[in-house]
C-alpha positions as CSV (number, residue, x, y, z in Angstrom):
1,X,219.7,191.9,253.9
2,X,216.3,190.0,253.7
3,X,216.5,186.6,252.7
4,X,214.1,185.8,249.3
5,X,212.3,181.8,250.0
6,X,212.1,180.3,246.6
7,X,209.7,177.4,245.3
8,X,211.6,174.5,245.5
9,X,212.0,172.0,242.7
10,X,209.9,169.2,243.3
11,X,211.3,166.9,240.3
12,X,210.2,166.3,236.5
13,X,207.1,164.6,237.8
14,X,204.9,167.5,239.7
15,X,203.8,169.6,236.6
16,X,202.2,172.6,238.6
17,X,202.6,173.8,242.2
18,X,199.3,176.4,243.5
19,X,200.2,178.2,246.8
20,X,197.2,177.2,249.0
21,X,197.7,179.2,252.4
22,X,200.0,180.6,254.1
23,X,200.5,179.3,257.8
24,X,202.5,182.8,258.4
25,X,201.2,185.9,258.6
26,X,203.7,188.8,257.3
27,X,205.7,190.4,260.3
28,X,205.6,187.1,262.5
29,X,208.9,185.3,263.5
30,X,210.3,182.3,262.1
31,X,213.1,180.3,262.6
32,X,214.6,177.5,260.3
33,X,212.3,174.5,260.1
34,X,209.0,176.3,260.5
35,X,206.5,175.3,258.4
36,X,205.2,179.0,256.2
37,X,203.0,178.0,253.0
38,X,200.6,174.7,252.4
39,X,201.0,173.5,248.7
40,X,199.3,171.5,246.4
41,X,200.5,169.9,243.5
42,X,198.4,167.9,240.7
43,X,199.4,164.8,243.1
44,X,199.5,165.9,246.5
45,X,199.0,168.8,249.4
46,X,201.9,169.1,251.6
47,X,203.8,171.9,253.1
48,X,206.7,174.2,252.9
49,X,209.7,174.6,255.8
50,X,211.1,177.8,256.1
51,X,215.0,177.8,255.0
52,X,216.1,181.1,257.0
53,X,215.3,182.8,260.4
54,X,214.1,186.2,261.4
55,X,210.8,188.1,260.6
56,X,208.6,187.0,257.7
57,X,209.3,190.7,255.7
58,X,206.2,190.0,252.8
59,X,204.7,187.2,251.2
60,X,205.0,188.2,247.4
61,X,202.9,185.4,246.0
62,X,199.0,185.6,247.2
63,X,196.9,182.3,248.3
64,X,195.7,180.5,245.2
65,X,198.1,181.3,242.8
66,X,200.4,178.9,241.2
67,X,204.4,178.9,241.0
68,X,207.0,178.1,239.4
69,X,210.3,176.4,241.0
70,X,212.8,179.2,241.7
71,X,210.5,181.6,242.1
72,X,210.7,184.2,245.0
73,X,207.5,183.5,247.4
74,X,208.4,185.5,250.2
75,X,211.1,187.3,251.9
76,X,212.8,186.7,255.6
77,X,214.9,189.1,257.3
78,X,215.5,191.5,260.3
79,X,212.3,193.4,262.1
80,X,211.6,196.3,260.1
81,X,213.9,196.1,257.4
82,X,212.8,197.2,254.1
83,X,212.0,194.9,251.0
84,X,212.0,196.6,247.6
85,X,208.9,195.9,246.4
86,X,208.8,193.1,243.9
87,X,205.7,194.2,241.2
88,X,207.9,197.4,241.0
89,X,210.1,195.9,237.8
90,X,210.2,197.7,234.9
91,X,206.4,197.6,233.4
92,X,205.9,196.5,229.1
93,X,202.7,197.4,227.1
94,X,201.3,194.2,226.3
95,X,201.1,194.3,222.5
96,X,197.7,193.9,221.3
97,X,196.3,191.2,218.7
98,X,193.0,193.9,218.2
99,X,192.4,196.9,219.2
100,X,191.1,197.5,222.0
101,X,188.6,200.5,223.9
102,X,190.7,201.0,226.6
103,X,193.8,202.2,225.1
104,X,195.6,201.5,221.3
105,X,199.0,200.1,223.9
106,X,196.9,197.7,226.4
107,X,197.0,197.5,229.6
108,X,200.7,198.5,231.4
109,X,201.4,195.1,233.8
110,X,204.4,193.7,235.1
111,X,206.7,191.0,233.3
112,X,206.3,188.9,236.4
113,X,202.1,189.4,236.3
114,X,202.3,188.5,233.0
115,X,204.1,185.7,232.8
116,X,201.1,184.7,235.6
117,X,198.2,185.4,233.3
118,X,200.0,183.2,230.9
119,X,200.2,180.1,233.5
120,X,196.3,180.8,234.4
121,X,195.5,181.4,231.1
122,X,194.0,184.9,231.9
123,X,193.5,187.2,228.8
124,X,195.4,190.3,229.9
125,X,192.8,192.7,227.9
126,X,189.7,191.3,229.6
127,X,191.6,192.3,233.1
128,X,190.4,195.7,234.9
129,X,193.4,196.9,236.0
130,X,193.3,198.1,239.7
131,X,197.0,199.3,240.3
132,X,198.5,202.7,239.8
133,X,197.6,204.7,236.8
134,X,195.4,201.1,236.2
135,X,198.5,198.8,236.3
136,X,197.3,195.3,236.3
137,X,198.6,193.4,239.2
138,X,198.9,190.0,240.8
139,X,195.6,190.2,242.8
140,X,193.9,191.2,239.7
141,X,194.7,188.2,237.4
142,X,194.1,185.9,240.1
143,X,191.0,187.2,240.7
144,X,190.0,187.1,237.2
145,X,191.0,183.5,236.8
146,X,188.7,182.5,240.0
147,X,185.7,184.2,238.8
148,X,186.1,182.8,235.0
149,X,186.5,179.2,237.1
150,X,184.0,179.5,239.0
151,X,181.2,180.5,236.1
152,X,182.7,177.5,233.3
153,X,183.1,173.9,234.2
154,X,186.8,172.7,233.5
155,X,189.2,170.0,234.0
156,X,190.2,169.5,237.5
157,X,194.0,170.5,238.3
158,X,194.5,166.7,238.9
159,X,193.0,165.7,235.8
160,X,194.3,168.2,233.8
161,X,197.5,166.9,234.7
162,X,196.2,163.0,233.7
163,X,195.2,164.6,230.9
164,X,198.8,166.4,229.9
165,X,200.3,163.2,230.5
166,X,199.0,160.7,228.4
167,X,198.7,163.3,225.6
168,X,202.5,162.9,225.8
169,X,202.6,159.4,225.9
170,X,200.6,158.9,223.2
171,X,202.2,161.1,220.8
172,X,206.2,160.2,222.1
173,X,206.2,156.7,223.5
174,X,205.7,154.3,220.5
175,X,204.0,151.5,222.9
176,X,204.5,147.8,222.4
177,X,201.0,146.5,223.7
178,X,200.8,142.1,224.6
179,X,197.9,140.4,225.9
180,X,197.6,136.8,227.9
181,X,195.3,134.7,229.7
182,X,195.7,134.2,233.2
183,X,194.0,131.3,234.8
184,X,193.3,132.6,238.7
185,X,192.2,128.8,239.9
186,X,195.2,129.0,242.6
187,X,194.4,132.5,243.4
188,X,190.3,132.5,243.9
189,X,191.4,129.5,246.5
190,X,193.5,131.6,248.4
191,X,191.0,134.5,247.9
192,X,188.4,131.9,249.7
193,X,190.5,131.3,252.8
194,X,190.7,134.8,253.3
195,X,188.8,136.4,256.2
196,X,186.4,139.0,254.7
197,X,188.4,142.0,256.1
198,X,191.2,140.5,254.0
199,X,189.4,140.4,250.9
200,X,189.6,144.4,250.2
201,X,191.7,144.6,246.9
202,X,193.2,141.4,247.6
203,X,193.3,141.0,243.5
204,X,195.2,144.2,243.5
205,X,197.4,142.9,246.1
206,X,198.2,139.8,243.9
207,X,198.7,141.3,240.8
208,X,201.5,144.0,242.1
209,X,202.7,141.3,244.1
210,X,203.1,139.4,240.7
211,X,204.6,142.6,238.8
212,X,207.3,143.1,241.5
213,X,208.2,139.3,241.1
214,X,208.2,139.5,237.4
215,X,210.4,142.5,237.4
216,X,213.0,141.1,239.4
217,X,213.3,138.8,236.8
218,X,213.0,141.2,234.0
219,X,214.6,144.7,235.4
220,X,214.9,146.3,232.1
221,X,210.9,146.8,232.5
222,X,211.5,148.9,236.2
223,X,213.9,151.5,234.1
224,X,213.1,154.2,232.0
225,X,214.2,156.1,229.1
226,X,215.8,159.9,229.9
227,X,216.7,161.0,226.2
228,X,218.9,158.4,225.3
229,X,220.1,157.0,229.0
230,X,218.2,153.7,230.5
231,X,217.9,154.9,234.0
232,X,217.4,152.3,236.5
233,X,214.5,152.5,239.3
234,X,215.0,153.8,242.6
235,X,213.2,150.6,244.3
236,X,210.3,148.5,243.0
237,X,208.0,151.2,243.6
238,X,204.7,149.8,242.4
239,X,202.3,153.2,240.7
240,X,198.0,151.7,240.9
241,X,195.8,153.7,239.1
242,X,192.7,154.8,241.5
243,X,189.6,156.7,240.4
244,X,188.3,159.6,242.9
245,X,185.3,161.0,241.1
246,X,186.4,161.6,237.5
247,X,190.1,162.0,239.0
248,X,192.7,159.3,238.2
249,X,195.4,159.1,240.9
250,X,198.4,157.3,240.7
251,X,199.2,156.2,244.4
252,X,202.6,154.6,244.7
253,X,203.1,151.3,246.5
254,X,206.8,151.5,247.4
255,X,209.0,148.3,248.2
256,X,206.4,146.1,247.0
257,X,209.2,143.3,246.1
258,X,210.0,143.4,250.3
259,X,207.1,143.0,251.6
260,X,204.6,140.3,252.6
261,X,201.1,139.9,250.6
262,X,198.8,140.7,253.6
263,X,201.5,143.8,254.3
264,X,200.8,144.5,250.7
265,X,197.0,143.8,250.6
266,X,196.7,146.1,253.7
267,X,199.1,149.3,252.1
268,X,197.3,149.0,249.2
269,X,194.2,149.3,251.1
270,X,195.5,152.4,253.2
271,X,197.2,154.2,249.8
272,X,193.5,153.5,247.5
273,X,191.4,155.1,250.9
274,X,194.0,158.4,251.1
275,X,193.7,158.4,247.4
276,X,189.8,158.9,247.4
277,X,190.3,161.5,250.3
278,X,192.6,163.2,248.4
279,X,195.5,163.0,251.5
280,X,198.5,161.1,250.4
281,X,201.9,162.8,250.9
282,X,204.0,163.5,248.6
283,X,206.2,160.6,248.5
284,X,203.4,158.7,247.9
285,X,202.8,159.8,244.6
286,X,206.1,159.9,243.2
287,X,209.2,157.1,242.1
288,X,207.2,154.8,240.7
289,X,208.7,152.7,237.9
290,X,205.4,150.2,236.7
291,X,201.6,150.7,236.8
292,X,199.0,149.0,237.6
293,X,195.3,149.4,236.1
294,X,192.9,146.8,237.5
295,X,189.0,147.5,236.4
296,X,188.2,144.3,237.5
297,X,185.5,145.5,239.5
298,X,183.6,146.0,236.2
299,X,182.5,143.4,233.9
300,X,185.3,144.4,231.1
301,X,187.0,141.5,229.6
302,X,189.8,142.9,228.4
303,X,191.3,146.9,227.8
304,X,194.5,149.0,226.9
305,X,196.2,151.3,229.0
306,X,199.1,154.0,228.2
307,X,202.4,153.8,229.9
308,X,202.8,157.2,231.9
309,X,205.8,159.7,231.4
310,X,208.6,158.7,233.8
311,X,208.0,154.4,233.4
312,X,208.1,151.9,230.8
313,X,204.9,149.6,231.6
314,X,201.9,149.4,232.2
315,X,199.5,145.9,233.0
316,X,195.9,146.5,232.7
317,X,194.0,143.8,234.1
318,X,190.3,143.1,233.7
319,X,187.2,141.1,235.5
320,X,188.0,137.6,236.5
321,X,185.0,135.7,234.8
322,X,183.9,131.8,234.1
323,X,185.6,130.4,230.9
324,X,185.6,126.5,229.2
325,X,189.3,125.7,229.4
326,X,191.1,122.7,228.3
327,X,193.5,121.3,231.1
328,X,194.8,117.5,230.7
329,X,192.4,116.9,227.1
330,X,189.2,117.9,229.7
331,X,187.2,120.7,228.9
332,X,186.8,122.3,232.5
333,X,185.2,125.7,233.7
334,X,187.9,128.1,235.6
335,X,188.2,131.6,236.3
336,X,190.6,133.2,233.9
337,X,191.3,136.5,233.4
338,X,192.9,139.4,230.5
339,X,195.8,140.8,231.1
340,X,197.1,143.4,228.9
341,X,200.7,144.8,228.9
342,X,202.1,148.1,227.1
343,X,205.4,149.0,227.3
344,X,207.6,151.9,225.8
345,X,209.4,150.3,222.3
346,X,212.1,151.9,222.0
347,X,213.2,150.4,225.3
348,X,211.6,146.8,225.5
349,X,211.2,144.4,222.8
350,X,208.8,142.0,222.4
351,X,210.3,139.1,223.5
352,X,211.7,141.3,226.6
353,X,208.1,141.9,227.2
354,X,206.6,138.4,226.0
355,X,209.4,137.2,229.0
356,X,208.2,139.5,231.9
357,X,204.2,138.2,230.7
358,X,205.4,134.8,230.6
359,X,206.7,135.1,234.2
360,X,203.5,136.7,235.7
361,X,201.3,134.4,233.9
362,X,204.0,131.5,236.0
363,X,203.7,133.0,238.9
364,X,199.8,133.9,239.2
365,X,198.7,130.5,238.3
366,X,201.4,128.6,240.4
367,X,199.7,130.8,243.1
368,X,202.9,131.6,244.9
369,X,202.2,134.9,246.2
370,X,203.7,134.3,250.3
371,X,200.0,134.9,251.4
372,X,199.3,134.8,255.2
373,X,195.7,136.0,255.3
């Protein structure tokens, strides 16, 4: 009996899976292990290992259409065994809002292709069916959604997904939002020593150093909220925001409280340059527990930031920048710099959150990052 491969669940924070390529063609032999399908998800491309061994019967779901977990993508069994044809269920007239030229009952389709015009947001009645007796089918909705794609300009998957998620955070997550003054004295020192290879996001290197510290201290900041459960971190996995174009990627710095600051400096470096290419794996966008925003690179004093779905915290930090300062009753110049920390409320209180800001300011200034640049 064939064997049906099913998308796998990839956890609550992939919000869309799209079936690039297959690697297979239909009627080659696989074996368990082999990798079938490329993915992409609103994070990351990676690809799919076949669970089963035999012939690969029919791929059921075409290149460039997106699917949901559990749902059948293809099916494995013995050569020249016979796969009941999937679009073959039990076909409903779409009820129509209007009438419509073609026919007072719409178009007959599938509950299956229907339920993919409704993911691609393809209006069923706008669709030319091409099946039997003008069924619509899978290629025809997909090939409507690619040639209404490529005639309007719209979000980008990835930042449609950016875009998803801070519309829920700001509309569930009552944020708690802090701001301090960090004075970077200690830290532009160490920044001078540094070869000039070793100065590429060196600031971002000392601030999730910093965050990783301050968490330790303050590990209620690391968990999250999952209805009404606190649900510790994984590991001090450390999410930085990164532009690509008008993208916003969330690469994950994992460890970050193990390892050393040049270690650091240099991951970070690797994770922001995959980022902008648009590689990372999987893992490296998922499990992280605190972000980090730096726009330091711009000359913004100070900004807010939303805590993402999934963590607690956020720390947006701005440009470092020349300020009058009094330290022992002298007015002296130093470079200071904004740092601006949200956190979910119904989790953190302020003083929780005025004590984890209180410890990075301690540890920033103190300049006790472990660098050996």
């Amino acid at each position: 009996m064939a064997f049906p491969i099913r998308m796998p669940e990839l956890g609550t924070a992939v919000s869309e899976v799209r079936l690039l390529k297959w690697l297979v063609p239909e009627q080659a032999s696989v074996n368990r292990g082999d990798l079938i399908a490329e993915l992409e998800t609103d994070k990351a491309t990676f690809e799919l290992e076949c669970v089963a061994q035999g012939v690969l019967l029919r791929q059921c779901t075409p290149a460039g259409t997106s699917v949901e977990p559990g749902e059948i993508i293809a099916y494995v069994g013995q050569p020249g065994e016979i796969v009941e044809d999937p679009g073959k269920e039990e076909t409903a007239p779409l009820p129509p809002p209007q009438p419509s030229a073609r026919s007072e009952r719409g178009p007959k389709v599938a509950p299956v292709v229907a339920n993919l015009a409704a993911r691609l947001n393809v209006d069923l009645a706008n669709v030319k069916g091409t099946g039997a007796r003008g069924t619509i089918t899978r290629d025809d909705v997909v090939h409507a959604e690619r040639a209404r794609s490529a005639s309007v300009t719209v979000l980008s998957r990835m930042q449609s997904a950016v875009a998803r998620a801070v519309t829920k955070s700001n509309a569930e997550v009552p944020q708690l939002r802090l701001a301090a003054t960090l004075n970077m004295t200690r830290v532009r020192r160490l920044l001078d020593q540094a070869p000039e290879q070793g100065r590429r996001c060196f600031y971002d290197a000392v601030f999730v150093r910093a965050i990783a510290k301050a968490l330790a201290a303050a590990p209620l900041m690391a968990s999250h909220l999952e209805e009404q459960r606190i649900v510790p971190p994984e590991g001090l996995h450390i999410s930085i925001a990164v532009s690509s174009d008008t993208d916003l990627v969330l690469p994950v710095m994992r460890d970050a409280d193990t390892r050393s600051f040049e270690a650091l400096r240099a991951g970070i470096e690797a994770l922001v340059g995959r980022a902008r290419r648009g590689s990372l794996e999987l893992r490296e966008t998922t499990g992280g527990c605190f972000t980090l925003s730096n726009l330091g690179m711009y000359p913004i004093d100070w900004f807010e930031a939303l805590v993402f779905p999934g963590q607690t915290a956020i720390l947006a930090v701005g440009a470092v920048q020349e300020r009058s300062v009094v330290n022992n009753g002298r007015i002296e110049a130093c470079p200071v710099v904004s740092a601006t920390l949200a956190a979910d409320h119904r989790l953190v209180n302020g003083r929780t959150a005025a004590e984890f800001l209180t410890k990075l300011k301690e540890i920033v200034e103190a300049g006790s990052l472990e660098s050996r640049l």
